[in-house]
DRENMI-720050 format. One record per residue (C-alpha): x, y, z. Coordinates in steps of 0.001 Angstrom, whole numbers. Example, Ala and Ser with C-alpha at 12.3 -4.5 7.8 and 13.67 -1.06 7.14 Angstrom:
<pts>
<pt><X>12300</X><Y>-4500</Y><Z>7800</Z></pt>
<pt><X>13670</X><Y>-1060</Y><Z>7140</Z></pt>
</pts>
This chain:
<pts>
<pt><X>56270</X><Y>177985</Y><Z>-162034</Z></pt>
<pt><X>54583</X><Y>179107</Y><Z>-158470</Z></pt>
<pt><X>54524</X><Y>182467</Y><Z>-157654</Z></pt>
<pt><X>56157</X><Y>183712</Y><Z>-154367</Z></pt>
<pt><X>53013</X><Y>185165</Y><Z>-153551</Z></pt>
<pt><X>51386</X><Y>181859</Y><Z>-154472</Z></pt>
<pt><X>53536</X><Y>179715</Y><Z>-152483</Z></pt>
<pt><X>53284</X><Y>181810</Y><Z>-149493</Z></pt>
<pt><X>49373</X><Y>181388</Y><Z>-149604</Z></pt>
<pt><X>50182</X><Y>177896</Y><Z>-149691</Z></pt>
<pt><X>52429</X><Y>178065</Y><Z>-146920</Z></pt>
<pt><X>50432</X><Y>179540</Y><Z>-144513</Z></pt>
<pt><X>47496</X><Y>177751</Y><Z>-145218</Z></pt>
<pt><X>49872</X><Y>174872</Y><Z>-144441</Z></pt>
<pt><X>50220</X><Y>176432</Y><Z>-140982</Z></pt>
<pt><X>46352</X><Y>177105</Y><Z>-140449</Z></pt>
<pt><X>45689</X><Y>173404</Y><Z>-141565</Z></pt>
<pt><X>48824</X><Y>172309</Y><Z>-139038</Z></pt>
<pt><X>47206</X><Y>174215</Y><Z>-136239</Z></pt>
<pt><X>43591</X><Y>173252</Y><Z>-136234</Z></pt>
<pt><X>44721</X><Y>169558</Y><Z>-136597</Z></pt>
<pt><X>46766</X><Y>170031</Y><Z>-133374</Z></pt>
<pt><X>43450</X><Y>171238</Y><Z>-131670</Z></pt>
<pt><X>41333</X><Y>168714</Y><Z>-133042</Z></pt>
<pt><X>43723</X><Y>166536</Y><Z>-131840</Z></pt>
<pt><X>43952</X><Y>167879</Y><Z>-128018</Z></pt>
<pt><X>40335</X><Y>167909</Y><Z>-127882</Z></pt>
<pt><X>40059</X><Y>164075</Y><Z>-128925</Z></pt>
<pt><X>42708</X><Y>163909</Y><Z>-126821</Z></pt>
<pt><X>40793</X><Y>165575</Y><Z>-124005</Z></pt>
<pt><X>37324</X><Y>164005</Y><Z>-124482</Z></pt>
<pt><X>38475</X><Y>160855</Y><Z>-124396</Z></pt>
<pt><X>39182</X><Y>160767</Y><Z>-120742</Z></pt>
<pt><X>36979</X><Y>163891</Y><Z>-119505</Z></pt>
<pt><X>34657</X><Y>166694</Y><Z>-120208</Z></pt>
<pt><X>35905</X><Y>170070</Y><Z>-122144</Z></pt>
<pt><X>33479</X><Y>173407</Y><Z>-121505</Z></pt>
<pt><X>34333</X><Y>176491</Y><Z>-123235</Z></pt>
<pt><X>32843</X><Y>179891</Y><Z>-121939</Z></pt>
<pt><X>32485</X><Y>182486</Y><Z>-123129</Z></pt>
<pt><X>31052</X><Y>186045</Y><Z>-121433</Z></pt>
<pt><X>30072</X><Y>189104</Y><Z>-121415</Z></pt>
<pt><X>27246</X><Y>192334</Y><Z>-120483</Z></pt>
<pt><X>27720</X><Y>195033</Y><Z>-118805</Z></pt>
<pt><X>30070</X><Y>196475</Y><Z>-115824</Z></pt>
<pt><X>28913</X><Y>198680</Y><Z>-112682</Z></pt>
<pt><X>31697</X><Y>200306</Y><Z>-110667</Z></pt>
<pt><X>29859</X><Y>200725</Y><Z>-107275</Z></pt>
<pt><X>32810</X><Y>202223</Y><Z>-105096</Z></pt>
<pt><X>36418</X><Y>202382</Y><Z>-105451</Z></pt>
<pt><X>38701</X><Y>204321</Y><Z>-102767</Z></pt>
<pt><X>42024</X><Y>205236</Y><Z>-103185</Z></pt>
<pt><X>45023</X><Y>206433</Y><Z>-101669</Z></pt>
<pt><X>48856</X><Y>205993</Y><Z>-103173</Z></pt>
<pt><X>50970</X><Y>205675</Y><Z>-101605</Z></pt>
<pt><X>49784</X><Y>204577</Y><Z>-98096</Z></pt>
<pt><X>52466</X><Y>204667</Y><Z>-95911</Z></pt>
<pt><X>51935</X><Y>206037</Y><Z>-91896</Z></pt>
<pt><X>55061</X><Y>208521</Y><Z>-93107</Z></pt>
<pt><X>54585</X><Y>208943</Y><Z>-96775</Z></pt>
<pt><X>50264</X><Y>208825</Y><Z>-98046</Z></pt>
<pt><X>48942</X><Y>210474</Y><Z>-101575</Z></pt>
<pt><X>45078</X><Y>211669</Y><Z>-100797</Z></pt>
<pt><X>42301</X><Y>209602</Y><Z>-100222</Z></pt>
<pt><X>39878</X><Y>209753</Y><Z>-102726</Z></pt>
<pt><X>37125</X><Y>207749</Y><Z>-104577</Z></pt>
<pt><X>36777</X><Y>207258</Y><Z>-108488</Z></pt>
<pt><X>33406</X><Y>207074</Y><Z>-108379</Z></pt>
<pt><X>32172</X><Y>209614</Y><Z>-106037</Z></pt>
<pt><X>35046</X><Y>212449</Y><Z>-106551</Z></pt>
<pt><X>35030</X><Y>211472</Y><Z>-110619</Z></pt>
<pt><X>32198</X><Y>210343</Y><Z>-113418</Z></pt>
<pt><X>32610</X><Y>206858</Y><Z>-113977</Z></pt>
<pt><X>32388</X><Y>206361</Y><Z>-117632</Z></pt>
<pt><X>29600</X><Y>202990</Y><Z>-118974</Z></pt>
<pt><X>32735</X><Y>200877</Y><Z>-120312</Z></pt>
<pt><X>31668</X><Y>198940</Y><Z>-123569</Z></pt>
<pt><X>31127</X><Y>194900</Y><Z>-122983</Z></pt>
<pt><X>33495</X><Y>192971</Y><Z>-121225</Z></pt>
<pt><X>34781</X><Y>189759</Y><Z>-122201</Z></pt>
<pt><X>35443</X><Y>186325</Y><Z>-119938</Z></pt>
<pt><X>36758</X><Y>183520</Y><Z>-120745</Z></pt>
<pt><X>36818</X><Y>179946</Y><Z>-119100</Z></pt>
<pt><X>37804</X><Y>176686</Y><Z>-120013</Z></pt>
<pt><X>37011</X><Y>173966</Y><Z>-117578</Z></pt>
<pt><X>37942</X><Y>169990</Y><Z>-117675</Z></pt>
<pt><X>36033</X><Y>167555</Y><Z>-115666</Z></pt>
<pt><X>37459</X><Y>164569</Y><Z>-115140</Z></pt>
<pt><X>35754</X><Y>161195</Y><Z>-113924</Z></pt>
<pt><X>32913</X><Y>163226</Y><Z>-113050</Z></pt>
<pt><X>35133</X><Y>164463</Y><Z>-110039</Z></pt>
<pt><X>37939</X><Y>166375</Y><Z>-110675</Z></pt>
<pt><X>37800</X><Y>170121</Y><Z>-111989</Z></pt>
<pt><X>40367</X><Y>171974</Y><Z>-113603</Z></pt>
<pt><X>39888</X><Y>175222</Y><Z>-114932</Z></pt>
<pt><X>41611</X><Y>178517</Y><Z>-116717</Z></pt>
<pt><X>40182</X><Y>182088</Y><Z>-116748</Z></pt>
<pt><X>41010</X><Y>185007</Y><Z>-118300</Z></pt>
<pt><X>38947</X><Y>188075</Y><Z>-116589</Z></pt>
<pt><X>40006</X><Y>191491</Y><Z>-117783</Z></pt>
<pt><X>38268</X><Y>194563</Y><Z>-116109</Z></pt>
<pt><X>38328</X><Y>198289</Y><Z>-116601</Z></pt>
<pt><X>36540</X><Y>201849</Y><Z>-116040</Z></pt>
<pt><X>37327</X><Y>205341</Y><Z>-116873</Z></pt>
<pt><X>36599</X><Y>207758</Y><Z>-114599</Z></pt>
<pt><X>35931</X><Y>211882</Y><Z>-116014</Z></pt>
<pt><X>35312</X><Y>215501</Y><Z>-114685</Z></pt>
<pt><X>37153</X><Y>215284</Y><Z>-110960</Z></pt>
<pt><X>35078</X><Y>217493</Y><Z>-108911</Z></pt>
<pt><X>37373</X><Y>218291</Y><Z>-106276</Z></pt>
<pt><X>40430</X><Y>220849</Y><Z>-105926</Z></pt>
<pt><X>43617</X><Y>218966</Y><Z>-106188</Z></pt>
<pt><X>44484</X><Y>215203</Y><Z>-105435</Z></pt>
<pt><X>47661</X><Y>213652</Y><Z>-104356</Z></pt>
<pt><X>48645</X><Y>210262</Y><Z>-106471</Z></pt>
<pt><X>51406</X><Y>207947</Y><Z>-106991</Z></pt>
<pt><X>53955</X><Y>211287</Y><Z>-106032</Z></pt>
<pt><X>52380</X><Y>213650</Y><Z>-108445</Z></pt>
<pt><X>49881</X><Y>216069</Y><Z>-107431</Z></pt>
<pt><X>47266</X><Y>217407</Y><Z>-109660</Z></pt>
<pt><X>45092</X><Y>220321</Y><Z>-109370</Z></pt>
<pt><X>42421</X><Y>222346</Y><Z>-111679</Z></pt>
<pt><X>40370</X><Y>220939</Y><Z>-114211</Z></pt>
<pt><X>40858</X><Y>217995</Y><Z>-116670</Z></pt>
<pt><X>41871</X><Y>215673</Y><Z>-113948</Z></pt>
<pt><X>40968</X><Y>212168</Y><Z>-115249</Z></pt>
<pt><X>41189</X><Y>208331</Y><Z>-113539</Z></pt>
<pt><X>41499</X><Y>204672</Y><Z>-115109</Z></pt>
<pt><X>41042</X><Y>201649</Y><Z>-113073</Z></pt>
<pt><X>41909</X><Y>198211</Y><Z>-114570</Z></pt>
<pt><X>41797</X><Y>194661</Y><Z>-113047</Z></pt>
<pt><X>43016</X><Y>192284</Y><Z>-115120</Z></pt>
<pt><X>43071</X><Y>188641</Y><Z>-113427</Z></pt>
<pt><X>44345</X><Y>185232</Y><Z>-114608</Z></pt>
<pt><X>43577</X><Y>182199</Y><Z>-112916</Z></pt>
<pt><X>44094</X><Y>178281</Y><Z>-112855</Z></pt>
<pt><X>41783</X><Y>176529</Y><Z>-110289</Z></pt>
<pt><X>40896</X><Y>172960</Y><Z>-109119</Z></pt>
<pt><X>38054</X><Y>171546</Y><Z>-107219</Z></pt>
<pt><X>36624</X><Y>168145</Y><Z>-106171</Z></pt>
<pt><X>32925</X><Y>167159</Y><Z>-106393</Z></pt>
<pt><X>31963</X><Y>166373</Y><Z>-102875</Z></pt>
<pt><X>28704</X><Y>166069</Y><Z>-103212</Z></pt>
<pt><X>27400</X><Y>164297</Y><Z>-106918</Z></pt>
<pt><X>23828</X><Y>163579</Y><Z>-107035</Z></pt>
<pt><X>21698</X><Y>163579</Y><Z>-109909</Z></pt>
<pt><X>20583</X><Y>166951</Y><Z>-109723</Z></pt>
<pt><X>22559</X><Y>168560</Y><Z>-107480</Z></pt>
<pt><X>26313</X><Y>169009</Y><Z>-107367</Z></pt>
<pt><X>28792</X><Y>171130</Y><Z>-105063</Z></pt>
<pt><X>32417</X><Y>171527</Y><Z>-105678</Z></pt>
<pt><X>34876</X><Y>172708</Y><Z>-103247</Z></pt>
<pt><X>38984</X><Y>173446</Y><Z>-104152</Z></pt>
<pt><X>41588</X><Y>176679</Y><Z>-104583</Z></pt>
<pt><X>42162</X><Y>179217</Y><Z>-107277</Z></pt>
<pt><X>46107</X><Y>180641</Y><Z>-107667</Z></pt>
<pt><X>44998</X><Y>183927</Y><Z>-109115</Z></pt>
<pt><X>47480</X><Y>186250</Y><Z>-111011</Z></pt>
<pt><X>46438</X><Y>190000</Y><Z>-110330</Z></pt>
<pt><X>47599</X><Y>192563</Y><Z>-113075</Z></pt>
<pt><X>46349</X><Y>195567</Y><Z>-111655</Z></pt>
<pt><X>46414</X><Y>199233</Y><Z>-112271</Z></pt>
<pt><X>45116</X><Y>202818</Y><Z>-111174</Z></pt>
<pt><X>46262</X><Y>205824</Y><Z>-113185</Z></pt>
<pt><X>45348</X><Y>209359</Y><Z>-112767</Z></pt>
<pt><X>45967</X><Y>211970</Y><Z>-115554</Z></pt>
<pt><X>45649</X><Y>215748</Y><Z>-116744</Z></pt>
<pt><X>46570</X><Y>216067</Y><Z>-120201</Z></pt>
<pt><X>49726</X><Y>214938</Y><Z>-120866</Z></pt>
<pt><X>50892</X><Y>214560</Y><Z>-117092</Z></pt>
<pt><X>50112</X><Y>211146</Y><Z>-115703</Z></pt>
<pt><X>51127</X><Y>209247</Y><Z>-112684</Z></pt>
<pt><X>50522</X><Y>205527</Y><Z>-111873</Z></pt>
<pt><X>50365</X><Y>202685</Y><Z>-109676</Z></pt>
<pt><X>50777</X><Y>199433</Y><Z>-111016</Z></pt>
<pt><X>50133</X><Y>195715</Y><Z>-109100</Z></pt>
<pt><X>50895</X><Y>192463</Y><Z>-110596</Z></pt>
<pt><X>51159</X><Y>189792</Y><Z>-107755</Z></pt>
<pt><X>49789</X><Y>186390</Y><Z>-106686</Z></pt>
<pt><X>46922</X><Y>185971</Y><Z>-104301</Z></pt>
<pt><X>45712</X><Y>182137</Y><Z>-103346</Z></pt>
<pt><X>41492</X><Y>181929</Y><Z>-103185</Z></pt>
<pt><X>39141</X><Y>179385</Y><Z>-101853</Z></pt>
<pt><X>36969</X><Y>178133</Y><Z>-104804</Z></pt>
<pt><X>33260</X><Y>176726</Y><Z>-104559</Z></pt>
<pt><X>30948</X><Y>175772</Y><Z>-107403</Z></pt>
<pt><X>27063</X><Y>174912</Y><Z>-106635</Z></pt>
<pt><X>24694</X><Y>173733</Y><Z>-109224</Z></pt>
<pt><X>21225</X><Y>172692</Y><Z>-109101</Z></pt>
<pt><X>19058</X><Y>171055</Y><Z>-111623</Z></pt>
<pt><X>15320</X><Y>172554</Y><Z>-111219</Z></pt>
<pt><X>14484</X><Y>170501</Y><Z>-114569</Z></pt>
<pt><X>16089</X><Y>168819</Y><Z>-117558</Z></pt>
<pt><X>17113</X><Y>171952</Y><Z>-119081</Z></pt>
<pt><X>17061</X><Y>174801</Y><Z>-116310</Z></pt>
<pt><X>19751</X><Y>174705</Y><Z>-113756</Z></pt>
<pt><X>20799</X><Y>177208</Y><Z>-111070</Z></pt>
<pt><X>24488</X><Y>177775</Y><Z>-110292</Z></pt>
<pt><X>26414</X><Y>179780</Y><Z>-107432</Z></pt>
<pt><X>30189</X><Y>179414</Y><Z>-108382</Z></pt>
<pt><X>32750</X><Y>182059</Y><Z>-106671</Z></pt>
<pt><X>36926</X><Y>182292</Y><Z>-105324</Z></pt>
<pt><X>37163</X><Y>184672</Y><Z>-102582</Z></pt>
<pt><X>39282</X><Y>185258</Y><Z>-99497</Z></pt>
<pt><X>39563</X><Y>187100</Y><Z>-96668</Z></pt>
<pt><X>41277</X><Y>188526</Y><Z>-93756</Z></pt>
<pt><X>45257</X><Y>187619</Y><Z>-95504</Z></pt>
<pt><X>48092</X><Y>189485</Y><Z>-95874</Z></pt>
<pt><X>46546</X><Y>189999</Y><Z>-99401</Z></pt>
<pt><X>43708</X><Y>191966</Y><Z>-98431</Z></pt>
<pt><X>40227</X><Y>190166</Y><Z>-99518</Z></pt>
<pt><X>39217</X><Y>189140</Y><Z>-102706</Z></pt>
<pt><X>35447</X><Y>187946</Y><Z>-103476</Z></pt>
<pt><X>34210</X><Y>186716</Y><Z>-107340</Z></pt>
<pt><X>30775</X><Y>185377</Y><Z>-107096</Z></pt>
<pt><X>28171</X><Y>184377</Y><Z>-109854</Z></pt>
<pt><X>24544</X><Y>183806</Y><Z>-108974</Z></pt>
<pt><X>22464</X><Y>182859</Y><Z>-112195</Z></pt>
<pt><X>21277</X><Y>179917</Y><Z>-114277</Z></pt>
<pt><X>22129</X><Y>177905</Y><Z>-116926</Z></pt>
<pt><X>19933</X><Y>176927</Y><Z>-119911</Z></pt>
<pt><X>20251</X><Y>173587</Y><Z>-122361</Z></pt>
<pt><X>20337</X><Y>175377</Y><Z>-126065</Z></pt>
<pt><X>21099</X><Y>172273</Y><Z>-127324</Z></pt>
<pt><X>21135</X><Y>168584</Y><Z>-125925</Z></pt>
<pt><X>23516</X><Y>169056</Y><Z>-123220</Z></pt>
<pt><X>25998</X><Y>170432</Y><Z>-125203</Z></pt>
<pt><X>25355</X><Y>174322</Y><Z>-126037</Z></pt>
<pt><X>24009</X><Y>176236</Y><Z>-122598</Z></pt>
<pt><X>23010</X><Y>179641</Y><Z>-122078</Z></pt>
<pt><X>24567</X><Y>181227</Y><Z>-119061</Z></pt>
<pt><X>22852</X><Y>184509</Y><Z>-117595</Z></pt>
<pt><X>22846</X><Y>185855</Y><Z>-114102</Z></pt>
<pt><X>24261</X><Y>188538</Y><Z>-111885</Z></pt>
<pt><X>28395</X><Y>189126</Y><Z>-110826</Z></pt>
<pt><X>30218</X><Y>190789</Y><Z>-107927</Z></pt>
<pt><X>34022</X><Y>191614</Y><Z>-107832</Z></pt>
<pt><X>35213</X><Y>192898</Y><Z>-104867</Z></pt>
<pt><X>38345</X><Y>193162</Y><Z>-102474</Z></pt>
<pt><X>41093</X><Y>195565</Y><Z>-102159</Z></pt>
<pt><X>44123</X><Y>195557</Y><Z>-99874</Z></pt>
<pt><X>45278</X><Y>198249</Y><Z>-97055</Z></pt>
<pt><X>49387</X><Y>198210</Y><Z>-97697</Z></pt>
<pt><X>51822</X><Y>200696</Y><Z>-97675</Z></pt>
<pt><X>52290</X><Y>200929</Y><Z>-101379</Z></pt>
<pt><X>48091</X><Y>201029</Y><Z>-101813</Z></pt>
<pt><X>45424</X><Y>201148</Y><Z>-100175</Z></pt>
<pt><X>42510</X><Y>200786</Y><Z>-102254</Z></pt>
<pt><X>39010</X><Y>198732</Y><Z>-102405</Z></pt>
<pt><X>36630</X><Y>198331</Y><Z>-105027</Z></pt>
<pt><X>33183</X><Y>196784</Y><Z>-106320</Z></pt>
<pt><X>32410</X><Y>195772</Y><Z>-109175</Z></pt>
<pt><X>28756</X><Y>194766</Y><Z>-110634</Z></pt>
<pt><X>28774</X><Y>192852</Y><Z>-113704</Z></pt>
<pt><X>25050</X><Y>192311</Y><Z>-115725</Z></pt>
<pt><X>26390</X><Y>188503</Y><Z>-117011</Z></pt>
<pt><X>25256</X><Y>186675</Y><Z>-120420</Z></pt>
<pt><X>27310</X><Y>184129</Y><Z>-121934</Z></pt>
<pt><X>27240</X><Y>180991</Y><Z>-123852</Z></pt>
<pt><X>29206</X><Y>177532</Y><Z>-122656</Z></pt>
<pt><X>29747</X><Y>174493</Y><Z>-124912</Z></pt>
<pt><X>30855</X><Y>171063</Y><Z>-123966</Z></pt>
<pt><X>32831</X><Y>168384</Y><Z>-126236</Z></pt>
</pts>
C-alpha cells in the first residue's frame, strides 16, 4: 500500500512534470514562428533627487521636501528586472517587463514635515520611496540592416507607486497605481560579431501624466553563439507628475549587468 505522504510526493511531482511540459510546449510553440529572449537584470540603484509634496493642492499642500537632500538615502541591495521579448518575422516586437524599484531614506535633518495629512516633527522621522512598473510594449523594425537595427512603437505602462513617511509606529502614505502610455525606441549596433551597442528607452513628456523617461545605454556581448549575451551598461529613471494629489519628481541611476538568452 502507498503512503499518503508517498502519494502526495507523487502527486505533486505530477504537477511539476505537468507544468514544465506546458512550458516546453509554449516555447516550441513560440520558436517555431519567432524569437524568445529572456532577461534578466540587476546592479546597483542611485537615487539622485526626489522632491515631494502631498498633497498638492493650490488650497490644501503637505511641505515640500526632498528624500535625498532633507533625509540619508539608504544603498538598497540589488535590484531585479525582468524582460521577455518576442520577435517575430524579424519585424515585429513584443515585450513584458517587470521593473520594481525602491529606496529608504534615514535621519531627516529638518524640524517637522507635512505628509499625506499627518505632520511629523523631532527625531526618527524616516521615508520609503517605491516604483514598481509593469509594462507590455510593441515596436516595428524600421530600419533592418545587417548590423544595425532601430525599432520604433508604444509601451502601456502600469505604475504602482508609493511614498511613505514614518516615525515609529506613526506612518502616513501616498499611494499611485495608474496607467501612463510611453513612446518606445530600441537602437542596436553591431561593432563586430560578438560586441554590439544598444540604446533602448519608453519615455514621455509634456501629458497630463507628467513625464516619464527609461533609457539604457550599454552593450551587449555573445557568451555563447548567439544565444547567451551579456548585457552591461548604464540606466536612468526619471519623471514625476505636478497634480493635486502629488507632486513629486525623481531620478533614478541604475549601475546595469544582466544576462539575456534566446530560444
Amino acid at each position: 500500500m502507498v503512503s499518503h505522504y508517498k502519494q502526495e510526493y507523487m502527486s505533486k511531482n505530477r504537477y511539476l512534470l505537468f507544468g514544465a511540459s506546458l512550458v516546453l510546449m509554449m516555447l516550441q510553440v513560440c520558436t517555431s514562428y519567432g524569437q524568445l529572449t529572456l532577461t534578466v537584470e540587476s546592479g546597483l540603484v542611485f537615487n539622485t533627487y526626489n522632491d515631494v509634496r502631498v498633497p498638492n493642492a493650490p488650497d490644501n499642500q503637505g511641505s515640500l521636501f526632498s528624500l535625498t537632500d532633507d533625509f540619508t538615502p539608504q544603498l538598497p541591495g540589488p535590484f531585479l528586472r525582468v524582460e521577455a521579448a518576442y520577435l517575430i518575422k524579424d519585424r515585429h516586437t513584443v515585450e513584458l517587463q517587470a521593473v520594481p524599484a525602491a529606496v529608504n531614506y534615514e535621519n531627516f535633518t529638518g524640524d517637522s514635515v507635512s505628509f499625506a495629512g499627518t505632520t511629523f516633527r523631532g527625531e526618527g522621522i524616516t521615508g520609503r520611496y517605491e516604483f514598481n512598473t509593469y509594462r507590455a510594449s510593441y515596436r516595428y523594425r524600421v530600419v533592418n540592416r545587417e548590423r544595425f537595427q532601430l525599432d520604433i512603437g508604444a509601451t502601456a505602462l502600469i505604475r504602482d507607486a508609493r511614498i511613505a513617511v514614518a516615525q515609529g509606529e506613526n506612518e502616513a502614505e501616498d499611494v499611485d497605481l495608474g496607467f501612463v502610455p510611453l513612446l518606445s525606441l530600441q537602437l542596436q549596433y553591431a561593432a563586430t560579431d560578438k560586441l554590439s551597442l544598444l540604446l533602448k528607452g519608453d519615455a514621455i513628456a509634456g501629458s497630463e501624466f507628467g513625464r516619464a523617461e527609461d533609457v539604457f545605454a550599454g552593450i551587449t556581448y555573445a557568451l555563447y553563439q548567439d544565444s547567451l549575451r551579456l548585457k552591461a551598461g548604464y540606466r536612468i529613471v526619471e519623471g514625476g507628475a505636478n497634480v493635486d494629489q502629488v507632486y513629486n519628481f525623481a531620478l533614478l541611476q541604475f549601475a546595469d549587468i544582466g544576462l539575456a538568452y534566446t530560444f
